[in-house]
DOPA-584050 format. One line per 5 residues: for each residue x, y, z of C-alpha. Coordinates in steps of 0.25 Angstrom, whole numbers, m for minus. Layout:
N
X:Y:Z | ...
END
This chain:
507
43:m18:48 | 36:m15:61 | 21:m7:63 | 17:m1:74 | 4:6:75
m11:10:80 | m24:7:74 | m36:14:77 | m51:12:75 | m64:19:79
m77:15:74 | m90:18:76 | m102:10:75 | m116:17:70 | m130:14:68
m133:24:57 | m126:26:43 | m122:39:45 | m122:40:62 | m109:47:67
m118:49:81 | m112:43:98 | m119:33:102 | m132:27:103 | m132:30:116
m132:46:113 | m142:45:103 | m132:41:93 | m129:30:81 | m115:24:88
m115:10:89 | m101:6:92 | m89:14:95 | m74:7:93 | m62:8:95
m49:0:92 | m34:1:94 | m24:m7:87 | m9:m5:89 | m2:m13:80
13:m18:79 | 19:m25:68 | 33:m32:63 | 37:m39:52 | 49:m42:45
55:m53:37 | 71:m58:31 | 72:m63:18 | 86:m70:14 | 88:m75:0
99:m83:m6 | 102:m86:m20 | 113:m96:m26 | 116:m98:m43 | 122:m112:m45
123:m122:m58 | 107:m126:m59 | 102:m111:m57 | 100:m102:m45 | 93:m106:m31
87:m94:m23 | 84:m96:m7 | 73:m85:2 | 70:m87:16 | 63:m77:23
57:m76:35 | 45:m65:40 | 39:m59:53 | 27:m51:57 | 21:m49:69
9:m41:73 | 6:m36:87 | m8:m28:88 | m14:m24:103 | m29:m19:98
m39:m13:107 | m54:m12:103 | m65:m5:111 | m79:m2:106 | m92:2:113
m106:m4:106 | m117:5:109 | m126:m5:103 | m132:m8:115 | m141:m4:128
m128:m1:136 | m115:2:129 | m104:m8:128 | m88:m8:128 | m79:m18:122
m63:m19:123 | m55:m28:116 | m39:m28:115 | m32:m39:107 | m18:m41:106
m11:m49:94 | 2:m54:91 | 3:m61:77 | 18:m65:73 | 18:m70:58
33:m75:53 | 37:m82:40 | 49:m90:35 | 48:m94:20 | 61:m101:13
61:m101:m4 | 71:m108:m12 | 72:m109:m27 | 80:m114:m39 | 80:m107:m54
85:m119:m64 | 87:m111:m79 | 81:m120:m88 | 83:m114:m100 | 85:m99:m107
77:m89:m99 | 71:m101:m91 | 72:m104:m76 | 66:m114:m68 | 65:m111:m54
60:m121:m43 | 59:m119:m28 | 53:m119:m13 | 47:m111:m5 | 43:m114:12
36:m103:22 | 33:m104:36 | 21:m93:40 | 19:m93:55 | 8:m85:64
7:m82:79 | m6:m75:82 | m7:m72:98 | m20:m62:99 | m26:m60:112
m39:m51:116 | m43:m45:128 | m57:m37:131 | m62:m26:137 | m78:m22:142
m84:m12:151 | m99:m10:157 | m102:5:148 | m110:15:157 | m123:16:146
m120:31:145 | m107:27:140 | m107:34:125 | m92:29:121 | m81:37:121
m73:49:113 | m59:41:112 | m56:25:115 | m41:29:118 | m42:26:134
m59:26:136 | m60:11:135 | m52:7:146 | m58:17:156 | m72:11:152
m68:m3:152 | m55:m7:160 | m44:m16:155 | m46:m27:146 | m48:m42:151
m35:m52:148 | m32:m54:135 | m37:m68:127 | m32:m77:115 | m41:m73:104
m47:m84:97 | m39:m87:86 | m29:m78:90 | m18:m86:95 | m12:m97:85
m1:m100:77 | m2:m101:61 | 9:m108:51 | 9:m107:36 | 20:m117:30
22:m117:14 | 30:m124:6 | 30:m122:m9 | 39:m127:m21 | 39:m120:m33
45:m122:m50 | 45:m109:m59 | 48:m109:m73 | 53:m96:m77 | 58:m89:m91
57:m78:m101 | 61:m77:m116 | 60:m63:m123 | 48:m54:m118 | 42:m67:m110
45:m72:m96 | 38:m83:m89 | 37:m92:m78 | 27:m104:m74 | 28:m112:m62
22:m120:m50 | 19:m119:m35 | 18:m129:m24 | 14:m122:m11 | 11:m130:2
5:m123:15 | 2:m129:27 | m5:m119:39 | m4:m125:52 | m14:m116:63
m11:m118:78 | m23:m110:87 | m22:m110:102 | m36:m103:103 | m46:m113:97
m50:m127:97 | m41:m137:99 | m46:m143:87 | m42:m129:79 | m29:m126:86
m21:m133:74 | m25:m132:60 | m16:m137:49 | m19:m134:33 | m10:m138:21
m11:m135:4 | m4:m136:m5 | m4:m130:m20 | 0:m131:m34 | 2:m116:m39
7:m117:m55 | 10:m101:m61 | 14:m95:m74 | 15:m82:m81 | 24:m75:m91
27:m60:m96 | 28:m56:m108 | 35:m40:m112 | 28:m35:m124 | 34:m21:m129
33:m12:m117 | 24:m21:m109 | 23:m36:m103 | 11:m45:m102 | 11:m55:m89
3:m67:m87 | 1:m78:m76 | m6:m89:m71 | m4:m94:m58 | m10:m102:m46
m10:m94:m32 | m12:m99:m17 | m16:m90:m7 | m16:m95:7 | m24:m93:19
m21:m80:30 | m15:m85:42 | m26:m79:51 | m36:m85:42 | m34:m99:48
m34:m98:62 | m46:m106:65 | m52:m96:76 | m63:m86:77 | m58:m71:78
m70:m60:83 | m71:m47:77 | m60:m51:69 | m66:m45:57 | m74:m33:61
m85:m38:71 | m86:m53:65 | m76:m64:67 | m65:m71:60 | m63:m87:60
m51:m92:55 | m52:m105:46 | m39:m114:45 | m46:m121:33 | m44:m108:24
m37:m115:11 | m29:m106:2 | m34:m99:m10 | m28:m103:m24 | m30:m97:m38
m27:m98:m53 | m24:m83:m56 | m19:m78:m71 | m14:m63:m73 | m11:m56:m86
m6:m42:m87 | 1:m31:m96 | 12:m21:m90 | 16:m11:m100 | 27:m2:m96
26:14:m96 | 40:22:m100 | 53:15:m90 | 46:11:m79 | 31:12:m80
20:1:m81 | 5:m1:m84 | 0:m15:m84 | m16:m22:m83 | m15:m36:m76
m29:m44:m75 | m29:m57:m67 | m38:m68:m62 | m40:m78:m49 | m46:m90:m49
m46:m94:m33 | m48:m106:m25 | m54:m107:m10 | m54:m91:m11 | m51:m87:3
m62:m76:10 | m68:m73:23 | m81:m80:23 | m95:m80:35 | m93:m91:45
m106:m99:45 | m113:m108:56 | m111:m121:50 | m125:m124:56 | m135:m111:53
m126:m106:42 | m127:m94:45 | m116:m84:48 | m109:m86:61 | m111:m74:70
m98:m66:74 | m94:m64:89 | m101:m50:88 | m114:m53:87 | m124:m51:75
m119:m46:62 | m103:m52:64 | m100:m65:58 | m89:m75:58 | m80:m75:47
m70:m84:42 | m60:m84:29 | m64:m96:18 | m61:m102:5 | m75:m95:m1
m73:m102:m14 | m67:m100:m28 | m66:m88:m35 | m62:m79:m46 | m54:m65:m45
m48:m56:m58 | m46:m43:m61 | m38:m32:m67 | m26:m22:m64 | m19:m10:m69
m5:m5:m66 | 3:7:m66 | 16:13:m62 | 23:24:m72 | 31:36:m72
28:48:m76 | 40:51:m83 | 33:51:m97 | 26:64:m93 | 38:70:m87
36:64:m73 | 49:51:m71 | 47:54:m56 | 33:52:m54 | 26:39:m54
14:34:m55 | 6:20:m54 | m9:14:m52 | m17:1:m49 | m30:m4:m54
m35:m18:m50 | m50:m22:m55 | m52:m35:m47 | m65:m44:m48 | m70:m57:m40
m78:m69:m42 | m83:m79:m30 | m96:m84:m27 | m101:m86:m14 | m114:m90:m7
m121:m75:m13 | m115:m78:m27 | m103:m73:m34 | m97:m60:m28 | m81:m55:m29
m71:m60:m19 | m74:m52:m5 | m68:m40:m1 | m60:m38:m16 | m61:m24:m22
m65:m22:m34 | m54:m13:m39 | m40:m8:m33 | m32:3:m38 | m20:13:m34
m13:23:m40 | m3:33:m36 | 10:42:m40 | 26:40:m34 | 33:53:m37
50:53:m35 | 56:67:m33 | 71:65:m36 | 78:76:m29 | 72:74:m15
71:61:m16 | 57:60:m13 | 46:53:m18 | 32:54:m15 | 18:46:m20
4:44:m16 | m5:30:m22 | m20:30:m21 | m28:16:m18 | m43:13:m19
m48:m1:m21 | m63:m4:m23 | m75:m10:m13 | m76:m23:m9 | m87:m33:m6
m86:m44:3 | m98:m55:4 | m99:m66:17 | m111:m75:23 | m118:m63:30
m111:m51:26 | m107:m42:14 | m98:m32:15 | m93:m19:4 | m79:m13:7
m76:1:0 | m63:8:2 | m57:21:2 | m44:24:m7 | m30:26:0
m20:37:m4 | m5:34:0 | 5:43:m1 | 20:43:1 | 33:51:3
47:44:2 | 60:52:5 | 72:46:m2 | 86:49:9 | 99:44:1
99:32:m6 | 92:23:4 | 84:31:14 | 70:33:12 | 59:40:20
43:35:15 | 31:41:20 | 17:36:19 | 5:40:20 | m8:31:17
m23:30:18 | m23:46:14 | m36:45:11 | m43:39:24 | m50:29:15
m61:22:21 | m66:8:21 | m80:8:20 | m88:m7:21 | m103:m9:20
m107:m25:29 | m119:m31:25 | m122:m42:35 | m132:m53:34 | m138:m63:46
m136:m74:35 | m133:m79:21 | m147:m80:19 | m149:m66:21 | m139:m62:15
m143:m66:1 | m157:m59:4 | m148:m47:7 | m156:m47:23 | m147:m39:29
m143:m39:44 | m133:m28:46 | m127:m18:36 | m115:m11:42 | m106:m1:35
m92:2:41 | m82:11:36 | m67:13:40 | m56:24:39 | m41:22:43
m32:35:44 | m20:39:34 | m8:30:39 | 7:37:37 | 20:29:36
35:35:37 | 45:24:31 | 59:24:30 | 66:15:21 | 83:11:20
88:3:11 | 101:m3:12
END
C-alpha cells in the first residue's frame, strides 16, 4: 500500500476566550499565527508463505513472513509570535526517513491425544528492526515592527526570511533500534458436545538493543532483555440458540520502539518536549472475560461481554523532574512547557462492559439490509501522587452504529456508521488536561463489476468533528494540589472530510 498526501494546519493564538481580532499590533487579541506543511509519502508491504505437511504423529505447520514500511515526511513550520515589543518569525523544515521491517518464522506440531483432543506445541522467533534518520533545518528573519502578518503562508515566508540554514541531526533522530523475540509455546485443545476448550502456556523472550549516533557515548548503545511465563485458558459452551465464552489469560505488552530512544525531542508534543527512556519495562496483566452471544434468525448476533485487568508496571507518559529541586523540568519553550517522558506509573486496574450487534432485517421483510452497533462502558483505577484517578487519556464510553444495505440487481451496495467516544482526562506533575471529541459519520458506496471487480468509495469525517482540550498547568506539585494555577489554556482542533476511491481485484 502506498500514501501520498498533504497535511495542512493553521492556528491562531488569542488573548481572549472569545477574540477572533489581528494582531496586538492593530489593537487586537492575536498572539501567534502558524502555519505548518506536511507532505507525506508512505509504503508498506509484506509476504507471508505457509507450508503444511500430515505425517504418522500428526500435522506440522510452517509461516515465515517478512514486512516493510517506510515513511518519508518533508514538514515545514512557520509561525510569527506577536507576544513581544517587535514581532518575531521562526522557520523550521525537518525532513524524516524512518524504514521499519520485520522477519518472523513460526512452526508448530498438533499430536491428537485423544478423542476430540490435540496437543499442539511450537516456536515462534521475530526480528523488528528501525532506521530513523531526521534532520532539521531553521529559518529567522529581523520583522519591520509594522509587520502585522500575512493573509496566506503559501510563498510569504520565504520572501520575509530567505532560505533556510543547512539541515542538522535532530537529537535523538538518528539511531537504529532492534527487537528480537523468541517464544515457545504448548496448547491443549478439545471439545465434546456443546463445549470446546483450550488451556496452555507461553514463554516469550525479548531483547531490545538501541544504537544512537546523536547522544552521549555512554547512551549511544542500550541493551534490555525479559522474559515471561504467559499461562491461558477458556472454553465455550452452545446453549440453545446461544454460546457462553470465558477465559483467563496472562498478556504482555511491550514498549513502542520510539519510546526508547534515550534522547530529548523539542516541541515533540505540542510546545513540551519528549525524552526517550530505554529503561521502559513492559506491561503484563492477569485479564478474565465472560460473555454471552445469542444468535438472531441465520446470520444475526446480540452478545454483552464484561472483562477485567489487572496490570503490572502500567506504561504512561509521565512529567520529568529535577532530581535536585523536584520540580518540573522546564521545556525548550520557556515557561509553561515541560519535559515529558513515558514510565512504568505503577500498578492498576481497568474493566468494563460491551454490547454487540449485527442482524438482518429479514425478519421485518428487509434480507438486504443490515444493521450493527457498538457499546463499550470502560472504567479505571490508578493511584498516583493526587490519589486515585482512572488511567490517562481512556474514555469513558465508545460506541458506533450504522446500516450495510445490498441492492441485488445493480450490484451495489451502500452504508453509513456513526462513531462518538466519551471525554478524557489526563493528570501529570504540573499539568491536567480534559479531551472532548466530536462524533465522525463515515459513509460508503461499493460498485460490484463481475465476479471480481469492485469499485469502493469513502467518505469520512462527514461531520467536521472537533477535538476540544481544556490545559490546566501548574509551576509545581505543590501547587497543583492547592489548585494555584499558573496557565489555563483551551485549544480546539478541526480536520476537514477526508474521501477515498478503492479498487479491489481478486484473483
Amino acid at each position: 500500500m502506498r500514501t501520498d498526501r498533504s497535511e495542512n494546519e493553521r492556528s491562531f493564538e488569542y488573548d481572549d476566550l472569545t477574540a477572533i481580532t489581528g494582531s496586538v499590533f492593530t489593537g487586537g487579541n492575536l498572539l501567534t499565527d502558524n502555519f505548518n506543511r506536511n507532505d507525506i509519502e508512505q509504503e508498506s508491504y509484506a509476504i507471508s508463505a505457509r507450508l503444511e505437511q500430515e505425517w504418522v504423529l500428526g500435522k506440522t505447520s510452517l509461516r515465515a513472513t517478512f514486512a516493510s514500511f517506510g515513511d518519508q515526511q518533508d514538514e515545514v513550520e512557520y509561525e510569527i509570535d506577536f507576544d513581544n515589543d517587535e514581532p518575531e518569525f521562526e522557520g523550521e523544515n525537518q525532513l524524516t526517513n524512518i524504514a521499519d521491517e520485520e522477519l518472523s518464522f513460526q512452526i508448530d506440531h498438533d499430536f491428537p491425544i485423544g478423542y476430540g483432543i490435540d496437543l499442539i506445541i511450537g516456536g515462534f522467533l521475530q526480528f523488528k528492526d528501525r532506521d530513523s534518520d531526521l534532520t532539521t533545518a531553521e529559518q529567522g528573519a529581523d520583522l519591520d515592527p509594522a509587520f502585522h502578518g500575512w493573509n496566506q503562508f503559501s510563498d510569504s515566508p520565504l520572501d520575509v526570511a530567505g532560505p533556510f540554514d543547512p539541515f542538522e541531526a535532530v537529537p535523538g533522530g538518528v539511531n537504529t533500534i532492534g527487537e528480537d523475540r523468541k517464544d515457545l509455546f504448548a496448547l491443549i485443545e478439545g471439545s465434546s458436545g456443546p463445549l470446546s476448550f483450550e488451556a496452555g502456556v507461553r514463554w516469550e523472550n525479548t531483547s531490545v538493543e538501541i544504537e544512537d549516533l546523536t547522544v552521549a557515548p555512554a547512551l549511544a548503545r542500550l541493551r534490555n532483555e525479559y522474559d515471561e511465563i504467559l499461562p491461558s485458558a477458556s472454553f465455550k459452551l452452545d446453549v440453545g440458540q446461544g454460546r457462553i465464552t470465558a477465559s483467563v489469560a496472562r498478556t504482555l505488552r511491550r514498549p513502542r520502539l520510539d519510546f526508547l530512544s534515550p534522547v530529548l525531542l523539542e516541541e515533540e508534543l505540542g510546545d513540551s518536549d519528549f525524552l526517550g527512556n530505554p529503561d521502559l519495562l513492559p506491561e503484563t496483566a492477569w485479564g478474565g472475560d465472560l460473555g454471552y452471544e445469542h444468535r438472531i434468525g441465520r446470520d444475526g448476533v446480540i452478545g454483552v461481554n464484561v472483562f477485567y485487568r489487572d496490570i503490572t508496571n502500567l506504561v504512561e507518559i509521565n512529567t520529568t523532574l529535577d532530581p535536585v529541586t523536584g520540580l518540573p523540568l522546564e521545556g525548550s519553550e520557556g515557561p509553561g512547557t515541560f519535559v515529558f517522558q513515558p514510565q512504568n506509573t505503577g500498578d492498576g486496574e481497568v474493566w468494563g462492559i460491551e454490547f454487540d450487534l449485527s442482524a438482518s432485517l429479514a425478519f421485518i421483510g428487509l434480507p438486504d439490509t443490515g444493521v450493527f452497533g457498538n457499546l463499550a462502558l470502560l472504567d479505571s483505577k490508578i493511584t498516583d501522587f493526587a490519589g486515585e484517578r482512572r488511567f490517562n487519556d481512556q474514555s469513558e464510553y465508545v460506541y458506533n452504529f450504522g446500516f450495510i444495505q445490498n441492492l441485488r440487481t445493480p450490484g451495489v451496495a451502500f452504508g453509513a456508521t456513526y462513531r462518538k467516544q466519551g471525554p478524557a482526562f489526563g493528570r501529570v506533575i504540573a499539568e491536567e488536561v480534559t479531551t472532548r471529541y466530536g462524533a465522525d459519520l463515515e459513509v460508503f458506496v461499493e460498485k460490484r463489476l463481475g465476479e471480481k471487480f469492485t469499485i469502493r468509495a469513502v467518505g469520512s469525517n462527514l461531520l467536521d468533528g472537533p477535538k476540544d482540550e481544556v490545559f490546566n498547568k501548574f509551576d509545581s506539585l505543590e501547587d497543583q494540589l492547592d489548585r494555584d494555577f499558573d496557565e489555563y489554556e483551551l485549544e480546539s482542533e478541526r480536520a476537514g472530510p477526508v474521501f477515498q476511491l478503492v479498487a479491489r481485484y481478486a484473483f
